[in-house]
Structure formats: structure tokens, C-alpha cells
C-alpha positions as CSV (number, residue, x, y, z in Angstrom):
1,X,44.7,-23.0,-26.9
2,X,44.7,-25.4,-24.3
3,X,44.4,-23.5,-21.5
4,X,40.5,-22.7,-21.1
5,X,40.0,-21.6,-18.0
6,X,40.8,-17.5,-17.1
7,X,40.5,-17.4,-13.5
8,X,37.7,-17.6,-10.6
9,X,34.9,-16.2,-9.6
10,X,32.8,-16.4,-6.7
11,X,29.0,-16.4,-7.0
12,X,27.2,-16.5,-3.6
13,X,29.5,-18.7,-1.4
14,X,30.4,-20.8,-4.1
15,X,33.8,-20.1,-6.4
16,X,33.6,-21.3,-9.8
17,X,36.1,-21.9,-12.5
18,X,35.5,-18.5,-14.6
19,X,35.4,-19.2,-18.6
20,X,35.9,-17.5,-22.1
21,X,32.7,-18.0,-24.1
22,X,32.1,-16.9,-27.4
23,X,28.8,-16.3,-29.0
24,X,28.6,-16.1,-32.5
25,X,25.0,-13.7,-32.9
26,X,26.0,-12.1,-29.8
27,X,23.9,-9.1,-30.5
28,X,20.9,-10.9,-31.2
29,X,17.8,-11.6,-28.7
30,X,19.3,-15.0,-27.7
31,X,22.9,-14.4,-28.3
32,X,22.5,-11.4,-26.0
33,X,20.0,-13.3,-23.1
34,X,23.0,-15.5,-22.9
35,X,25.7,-13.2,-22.8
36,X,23.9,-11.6,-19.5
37,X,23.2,-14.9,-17.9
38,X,27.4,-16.1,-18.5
39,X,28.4,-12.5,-17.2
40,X,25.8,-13.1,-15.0
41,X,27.8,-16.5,-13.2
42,X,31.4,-14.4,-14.1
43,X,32.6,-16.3,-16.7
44,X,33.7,-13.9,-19.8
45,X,31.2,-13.5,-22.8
46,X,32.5,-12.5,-26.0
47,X,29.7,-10.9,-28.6
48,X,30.3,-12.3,-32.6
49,X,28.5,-10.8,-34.7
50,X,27.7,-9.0,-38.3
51,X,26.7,-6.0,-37.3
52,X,28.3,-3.0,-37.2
53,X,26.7,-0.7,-34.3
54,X,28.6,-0.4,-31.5
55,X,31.3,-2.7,-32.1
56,X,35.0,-2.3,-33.6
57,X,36.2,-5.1,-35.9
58,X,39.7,-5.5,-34.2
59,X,38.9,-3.6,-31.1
60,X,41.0,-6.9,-29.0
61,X,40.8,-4.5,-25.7
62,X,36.1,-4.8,-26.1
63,X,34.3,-8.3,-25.7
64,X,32.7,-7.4,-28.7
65,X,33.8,-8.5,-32.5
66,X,32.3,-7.5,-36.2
67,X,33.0,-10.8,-37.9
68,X,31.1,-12.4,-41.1
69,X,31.5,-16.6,-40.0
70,X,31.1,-16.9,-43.6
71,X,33.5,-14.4,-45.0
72,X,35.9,-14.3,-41.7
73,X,39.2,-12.4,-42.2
74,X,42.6,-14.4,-42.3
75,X,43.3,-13.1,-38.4
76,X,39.2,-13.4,-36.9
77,X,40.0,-17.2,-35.5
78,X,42.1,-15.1,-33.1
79,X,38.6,-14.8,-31.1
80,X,38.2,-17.8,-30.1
81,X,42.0,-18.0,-28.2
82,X,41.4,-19.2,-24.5
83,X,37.8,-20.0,-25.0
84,X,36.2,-23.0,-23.4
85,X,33.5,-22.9,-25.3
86,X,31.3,-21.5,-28.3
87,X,27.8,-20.9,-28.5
88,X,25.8,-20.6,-32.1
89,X,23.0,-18.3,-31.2
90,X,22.4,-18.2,-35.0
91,X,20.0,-19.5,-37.8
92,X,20.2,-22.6,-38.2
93,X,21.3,-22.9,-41.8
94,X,23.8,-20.0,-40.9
95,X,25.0,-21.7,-37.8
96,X,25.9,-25.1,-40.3
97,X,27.9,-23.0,-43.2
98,X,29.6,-21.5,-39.8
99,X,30.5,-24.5,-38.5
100,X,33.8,-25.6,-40.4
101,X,35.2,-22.3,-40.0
102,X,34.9,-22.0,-36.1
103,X,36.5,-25.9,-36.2
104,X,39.2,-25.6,-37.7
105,X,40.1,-22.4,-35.2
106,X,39.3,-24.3,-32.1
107,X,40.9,-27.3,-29.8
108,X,38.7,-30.2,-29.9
109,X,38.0,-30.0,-26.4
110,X,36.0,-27.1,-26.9
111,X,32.5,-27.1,-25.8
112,X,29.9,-26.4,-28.8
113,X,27.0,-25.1,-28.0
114,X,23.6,-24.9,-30.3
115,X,20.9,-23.0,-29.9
116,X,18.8,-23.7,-33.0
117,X,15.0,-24.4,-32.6
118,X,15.7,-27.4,-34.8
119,X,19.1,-29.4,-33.1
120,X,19.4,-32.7,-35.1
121,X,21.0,-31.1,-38.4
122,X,23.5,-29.0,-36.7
123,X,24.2,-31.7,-34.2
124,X,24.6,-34.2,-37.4
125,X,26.9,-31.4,-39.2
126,X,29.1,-31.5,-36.2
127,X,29.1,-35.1,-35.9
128,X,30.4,-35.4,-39.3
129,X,32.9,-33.1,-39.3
130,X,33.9,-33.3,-35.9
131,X,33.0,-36.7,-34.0
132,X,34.3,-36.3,-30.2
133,X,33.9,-32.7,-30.1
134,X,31.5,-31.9,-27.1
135,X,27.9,-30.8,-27.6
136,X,25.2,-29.4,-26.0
137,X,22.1,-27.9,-27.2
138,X,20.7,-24.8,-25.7
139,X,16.9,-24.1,-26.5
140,X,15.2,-21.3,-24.0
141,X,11.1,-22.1,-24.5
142,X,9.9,-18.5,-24.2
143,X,10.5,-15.3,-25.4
144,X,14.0,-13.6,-24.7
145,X,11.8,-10.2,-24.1
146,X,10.2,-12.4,-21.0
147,X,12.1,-12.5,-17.6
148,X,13.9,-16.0,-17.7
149,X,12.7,-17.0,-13.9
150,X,10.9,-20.1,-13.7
151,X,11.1,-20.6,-17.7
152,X,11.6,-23.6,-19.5
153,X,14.6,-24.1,-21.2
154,X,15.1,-27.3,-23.2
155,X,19.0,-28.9,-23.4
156,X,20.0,-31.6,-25.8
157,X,23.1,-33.7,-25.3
158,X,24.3,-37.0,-26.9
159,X,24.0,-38.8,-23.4
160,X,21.3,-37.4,-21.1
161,X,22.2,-39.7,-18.5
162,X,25.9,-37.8,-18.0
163,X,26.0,-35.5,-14.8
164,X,25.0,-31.8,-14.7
165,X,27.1,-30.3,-17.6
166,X,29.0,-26.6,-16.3
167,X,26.4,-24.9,-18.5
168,X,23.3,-26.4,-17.3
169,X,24.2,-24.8,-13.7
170,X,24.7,-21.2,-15.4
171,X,20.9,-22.1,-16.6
172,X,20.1,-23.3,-13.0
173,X,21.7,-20.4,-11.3
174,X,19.2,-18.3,-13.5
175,X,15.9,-20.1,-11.9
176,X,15.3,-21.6,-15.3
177,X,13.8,-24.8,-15.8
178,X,15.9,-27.3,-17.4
179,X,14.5,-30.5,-19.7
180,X,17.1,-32.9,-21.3
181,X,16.6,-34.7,-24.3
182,X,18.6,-35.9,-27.5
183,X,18.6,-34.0,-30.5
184,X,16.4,-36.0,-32.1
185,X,13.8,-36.0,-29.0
186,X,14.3,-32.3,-29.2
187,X,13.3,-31.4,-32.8
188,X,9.8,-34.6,-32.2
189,X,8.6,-32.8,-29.1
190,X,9.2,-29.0,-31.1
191,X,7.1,-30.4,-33.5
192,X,3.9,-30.5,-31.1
193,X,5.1,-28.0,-28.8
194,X,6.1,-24.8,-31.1
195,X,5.5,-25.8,-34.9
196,X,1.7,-27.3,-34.1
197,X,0.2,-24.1,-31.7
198,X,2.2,-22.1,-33.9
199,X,0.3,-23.3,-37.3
200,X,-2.9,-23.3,-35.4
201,X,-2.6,-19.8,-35.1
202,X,-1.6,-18.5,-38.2
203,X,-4.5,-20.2,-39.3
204,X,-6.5,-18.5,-37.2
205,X,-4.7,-15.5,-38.8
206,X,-5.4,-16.1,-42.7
207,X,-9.0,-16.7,-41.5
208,X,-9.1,-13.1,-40.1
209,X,-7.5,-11.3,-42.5
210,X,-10.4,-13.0,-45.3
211,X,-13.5,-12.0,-42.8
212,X,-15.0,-8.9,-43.7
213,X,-15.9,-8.1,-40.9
214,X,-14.5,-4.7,-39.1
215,X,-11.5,-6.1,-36.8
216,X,-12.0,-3.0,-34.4
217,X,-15.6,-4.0,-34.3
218,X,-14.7,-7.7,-33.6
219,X,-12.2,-6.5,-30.4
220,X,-14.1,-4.4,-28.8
221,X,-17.0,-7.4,-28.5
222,X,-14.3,-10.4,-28.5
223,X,-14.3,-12.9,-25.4
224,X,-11.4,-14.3,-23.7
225,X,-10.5,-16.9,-26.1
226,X,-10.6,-14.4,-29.2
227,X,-8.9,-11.8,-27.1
228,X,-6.1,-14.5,-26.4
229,X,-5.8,-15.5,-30.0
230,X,-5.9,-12.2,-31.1
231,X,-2.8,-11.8,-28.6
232,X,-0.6,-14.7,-29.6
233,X,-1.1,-13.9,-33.1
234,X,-0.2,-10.0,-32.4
235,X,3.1,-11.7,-30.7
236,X,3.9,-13.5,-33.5
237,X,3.5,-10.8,-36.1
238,X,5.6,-8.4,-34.0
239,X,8.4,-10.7,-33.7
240,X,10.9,-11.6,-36.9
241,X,9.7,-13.8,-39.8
242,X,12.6,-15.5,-39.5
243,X,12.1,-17.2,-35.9
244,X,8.6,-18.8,-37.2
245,X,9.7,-19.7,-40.7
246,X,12.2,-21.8,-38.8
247,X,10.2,-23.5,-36.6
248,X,7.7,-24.4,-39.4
249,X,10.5,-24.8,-42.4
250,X,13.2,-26.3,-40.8
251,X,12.0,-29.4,-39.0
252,X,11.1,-31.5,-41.0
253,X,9.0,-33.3,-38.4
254,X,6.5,-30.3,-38.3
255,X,5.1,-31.8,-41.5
256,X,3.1,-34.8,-39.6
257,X,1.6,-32.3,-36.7
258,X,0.4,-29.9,-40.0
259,X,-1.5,-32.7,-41.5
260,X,-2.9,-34.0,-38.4
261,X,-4.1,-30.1,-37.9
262,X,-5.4,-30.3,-41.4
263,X,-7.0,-33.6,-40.6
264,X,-8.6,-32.2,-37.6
265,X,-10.2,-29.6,-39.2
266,X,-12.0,-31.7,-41.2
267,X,-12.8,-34.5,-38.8
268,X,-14.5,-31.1,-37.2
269,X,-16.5,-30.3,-40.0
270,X,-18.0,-33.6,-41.4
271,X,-19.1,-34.0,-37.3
272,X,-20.9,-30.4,-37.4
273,X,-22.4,-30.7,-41.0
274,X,-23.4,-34.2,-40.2
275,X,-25.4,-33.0,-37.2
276,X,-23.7,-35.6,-34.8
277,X,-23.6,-34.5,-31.4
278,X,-23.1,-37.8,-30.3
279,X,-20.0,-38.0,-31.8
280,X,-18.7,-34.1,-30.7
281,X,-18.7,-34.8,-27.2
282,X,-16.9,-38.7,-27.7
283,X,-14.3,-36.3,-29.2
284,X,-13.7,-34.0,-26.8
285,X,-13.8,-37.1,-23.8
286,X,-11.1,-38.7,-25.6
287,X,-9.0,-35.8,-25.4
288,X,-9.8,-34.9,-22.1
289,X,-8.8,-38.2,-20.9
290,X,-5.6,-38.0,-22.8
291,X,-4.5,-34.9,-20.4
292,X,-5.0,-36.6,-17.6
293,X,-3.7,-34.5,-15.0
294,X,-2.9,-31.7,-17.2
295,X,-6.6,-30.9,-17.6
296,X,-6.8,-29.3,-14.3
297,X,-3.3,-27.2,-14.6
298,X,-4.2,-26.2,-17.9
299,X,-8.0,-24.8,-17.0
300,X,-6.4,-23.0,-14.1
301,X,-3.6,-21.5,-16.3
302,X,-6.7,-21.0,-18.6
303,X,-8.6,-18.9,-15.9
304,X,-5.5,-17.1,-14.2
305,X,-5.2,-15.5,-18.4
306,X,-9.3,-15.1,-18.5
307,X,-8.7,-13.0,-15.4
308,X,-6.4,-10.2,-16.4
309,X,-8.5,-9.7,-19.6
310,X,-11.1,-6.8,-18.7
């Protein structure tokens, strides 16, 4: 299977080397934003997955393949002939057990790609089992029901000072926003950036679902800012379990921002019982000065969102 390139492709006024990719979860939200955006650049996207509707198990002539990773049949490594390179768009804990199956039907020139909301334990999984096989980490920060334009997309790599990676410019090519880091890096700044905002709002959840209060009652009077919780919480119950117990579960730096939240809380309190005014408004100066810049993006963000809500 060394041969990993099937033919060319001309996007614009540019010709490209066009690929075989395989994506193992093909059929889920990621796997299947993905797919679109390698079609997309004309390389060849080949859909893995479990379920059942639509797809054939052996249909060879379809890009699409039912396939178990973790009970694959004797002939199922026959997928990954040709391919340059094969994307987990799968739980993380799924994506690991997958792992020595889909090496020991590949080259080990054959790009791996990871798009787990938590990087460092797949990437460590690989490394063990595979040291010089290529890596790179795929993590799209929004919504796959969102349009991808001007969205940030995070990549991890073992070397982030290595030029633009093949992948990267299908990303590009798609007007998303691209932020290297190391795996490590990655699953520290998810920590603040998804498991913290994420926590704050469930919170803000349990507390609702104790008031006894009439919710309907509460909406139809609710300003901005409880309109805008009241959204992102109404995203994240409409979207899987899974996705969230992830982010919370399985990084285990999410623990530190959790406590500091818990901290916070009651920093908040002892300030408001204590009657200390004084000390409120040192509080919120500190933080203001530790945005910096980003005080006046945010609070224009904040008012472009205030504005649509009537």
C-alpha cells in the first residue's frame, strides 16, 4: 500500500495531489463535516462506520463501509488500501481500542488523524504503539450544525513549527481558522475554553431545574443575559450526552478549572454576605484588567448577541 496518492485534482487554479482518506465515524456530525470539506478539495473520502442505514458492508463499488473497529471482519483492513490517511472522528475511548486494529492494516507512512476533544491520550496511545507514524489532531471549535466559515478549528502536531501540513490547507481552503498547538497544549487550553463555560452552565442548569419558580413565567420576563444562558444551556441539552461528558470526563485537566469555578462561587458569596462592596468591585477590576484588549471585543460580541434578542 505504498502508493497513496489516486490522481489530481484541480481546485481554482491550483491542482493538487488528490487522496484516499478514510474516516472511521464517517456518518457522524464530525466524521461527516469532514468528509464534505475532503470531497470538497477532491481528494476521495471513504465513510467507516457502525451503522447500518444506507450503507452495504462489502459494497467495494460505494465510499461507504459498515465496519465494527472493534469486531472488524478478517477482510475489513481491505478499506484502508491506497489511503494516505485515516481520520478518527470517534469517542475518544473508542478511537484508542480502534487504534491497534487500523495499525496493523496500514503503511507507517500513513497520516493519522484525531479528532478527539481530548488529544493527549490518543496521541500517547499512538506513540506507544506506533512511534514515527505521522499525527495530526483535528479539533473544529463550533458546532458541526454551524457553517464552518470563519470558525476556529484547533490542530495539534508533535512539532508546530513544521510547514503547513496537506490537511491544514483542506481546513484553509474552507475559510476556517486554524490554531496549532501540541497535544498537551491542546487538552490545557480545552480545559478553560470548553470544560470551564461548559460547567458554568450546567450549573446554571441544576440551579433552574431546583427554582420553583414557573420557567415560562421566568422567559417571558428574562433579560438578555438569562435569555443567553437559557440558550446555551437549550444547545447543550439538545445535542448528545456523549459530546459533554467527554469534555468534562475525559480531560483530566478539567478537574483544576471545576474547583476554581467552585472556588469562585464562594469567594462570591462570603463578598455579598460580608457586605463588602469594597472588595466586589477590586474583583471585577482585576479581571478586567486581565482581558486587556479582549474587554472591548468581547462587550461588542456581547452587544451584537443583546441585539438580535427582542
Amino acid at each position: 500500500m505504498s502508493n497513496h496518492s489516486v490522481g489530481n485534482h484541480c481546485v481554482g487554479n491550483h491542482c493538487v495531489n488528490s487522496h484516499k482518506v478514510v474516516i472511521l465515524g464517517g456518518q457522524g456530525a464530525i466524521g461527516s463535516l469532514l468528509s464534505r470539506l475532503f470531497t470538497r478539495c477532491g481528494h476521495m473520502a471513504y465513510s467507516v462506520d457502525q451503522r447500518t442505514q444506507g450503507m452495504c458492508s462489502h459494497d467495494y463499488h460505494s465510499h461507504d463501509y459498515q465496519i465494527d473497529i472493534l469486531n472488524p471482519a478478517a477482510d475489513a483492513g481491505e478499506v484502508f488500501s491506497g489511503a494516505k490517511a485515516v481520520v478518527f472522528a470517534l469517542p475518544e475511548a473508542v478511537a484508542i481500542q480502534g487504534l491497534p486494529w487500523v495499525l496493523s492494516a496500514i503503511d507507517d507512512d500513513v497520516q493519522i488523524v484525531s479528532t478527539c476533544s481530548v488529544q493527549a491520550p490518543f496521541h500517547s496511545a499512538l506513540r506507544a504503539a506506533a512511534l514515527g507514524q505521522p499525527f495530526i489532531g483535528v479539533n473544529p471549535m463550533f458546532s458541526p450544525s454551524l457553517p464552518e466559515q470563519k470558525r476556529p478549528v484547533a490542530v495539534t502536531l508533535d512539532n508546530c513549527h513544521v510547514s503547513e501540513h496537506w490537511i491544514e490547507r483542506v481546513l484553509t481552503r474552507a475559510d476556517m481558522r486554524i490554531s496549532r498547538m501540541t497535544p498537551e497544549e491542546h487538552d490545557r487550553v480545552m480545559a478553560l475554553c470548553q470544560a470551564l463555560p461548559h460547567a458554568a452552565i450546567l450549573i446554571f442548569g441544576l440551579v433552574l431545574a431546583k427554582s420553583p419558580l414557573d420557567i415560562g413565567t421566568l422567559a417571558t420576563i428574562a433579560p438578555p443575559p438569562m435569555r443567553t444562558m437559557l440558550a446555551l444551556l437549550s444547545r447543550i441539552l439538545r445535542n448528545p450526552i456523549e459530546v459533554y461528558w467527554d469534555v468534562q470526563y475525559e480531560n483530566p485537566m478539567a478537574a483544576e478549572p471545576r474547583q476554581a469555578l467552585l472556588h469562585a462561587i464562594q469567594q462570591l458569596n462570603s463578598i455579598v454576605q460580608a457586605g463588602d462592596q469594597t472588595e466586589f468591585g477590586n474583583n471585577l477590576r482585576d479581571i478586567a484588567r486581565q482581558l486587556g484588549e479582549q474587554l472591548d471585543i468581547s462587550a461588542a460580541d456581547c452587544q451584537h448577541i443583546f441585539s438580535t434578542l427582542k
